[in-house]
C-alpha positions, -999 to +999 in steps of 0.1 A: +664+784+214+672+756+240+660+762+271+675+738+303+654+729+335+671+721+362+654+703+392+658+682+426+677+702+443+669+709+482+679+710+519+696+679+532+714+664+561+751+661+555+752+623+546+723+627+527+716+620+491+696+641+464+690+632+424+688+665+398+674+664+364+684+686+337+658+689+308+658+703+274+638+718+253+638+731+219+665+712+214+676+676+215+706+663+238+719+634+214+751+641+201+767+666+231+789+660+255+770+674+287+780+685+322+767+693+355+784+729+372+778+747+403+781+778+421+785+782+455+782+821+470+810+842+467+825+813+439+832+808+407+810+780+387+828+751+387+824+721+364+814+690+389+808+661+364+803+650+323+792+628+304+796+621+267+768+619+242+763+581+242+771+580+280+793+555+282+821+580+293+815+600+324+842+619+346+842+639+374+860+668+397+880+656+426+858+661+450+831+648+444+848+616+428+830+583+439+797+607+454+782+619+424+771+601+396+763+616+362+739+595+334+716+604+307+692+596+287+686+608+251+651+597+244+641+616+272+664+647+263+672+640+304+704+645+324+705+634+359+734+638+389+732+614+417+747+629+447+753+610+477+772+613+508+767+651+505+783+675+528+781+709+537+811+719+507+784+712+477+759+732+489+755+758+457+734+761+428+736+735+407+733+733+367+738+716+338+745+727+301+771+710+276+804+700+289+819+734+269+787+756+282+781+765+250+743+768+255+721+795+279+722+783+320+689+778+332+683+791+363+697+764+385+684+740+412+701+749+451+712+720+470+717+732+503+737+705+530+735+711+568+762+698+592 
């Protein structure tokens, strides 16, 4: 049973930058396209960015296009979302799983940005 560990998240200044990591366990990465999500209250989960398995392809939602960064890497069964230039819209509870979901959400890591 994979289990996913988000991390990194916190309370920042809008402007501000913050880095989340996504591990695995119990199962290895390599081979899955994977994707960061969040949910802000009141919201849906949205996807936010992705990645495919060899990360050479990423892509991203609108708005955070040219903020957030997605890369991985497999021998460390790591995903990681560089946010910068945050404002108060992304704060939510953030997550990653494969870009389809198909695996169990962890439980999240909260980025919460201040105006």
């Amino acid at each position: 049973q994979v289990q996913l560990a988000e991390s990194g998240g916190g309370l920042v200044q809008a402007g501000g930058s913050l880095r989340l990591s996504c591990a695995a366990s119990g199962r290895t990465f390599s081979g899955y396209a994977m994707g960061w999500f969040r949910q802000a209250p009141g919201k849906e989960r949205e996807f936010v960015a992705g990645i495919d398995w060899t990360g050479s392809n990423t892509y991203y939602a609108d708005s955070v296009k040219g903020r957030f960064t997605i890369s991985r890497d497999n021998a460390k069964n790591t995903v990681y979302l560089q946010m910068n230039s945050l404002k108060p819209e992304d704060t939510a509870a953030y997550y990653c799983n494969t870009r389809s979901g198909a695996w169990n959400w962890g439980q999240g890591t909260q980025v919460t940005v201040s105006s």
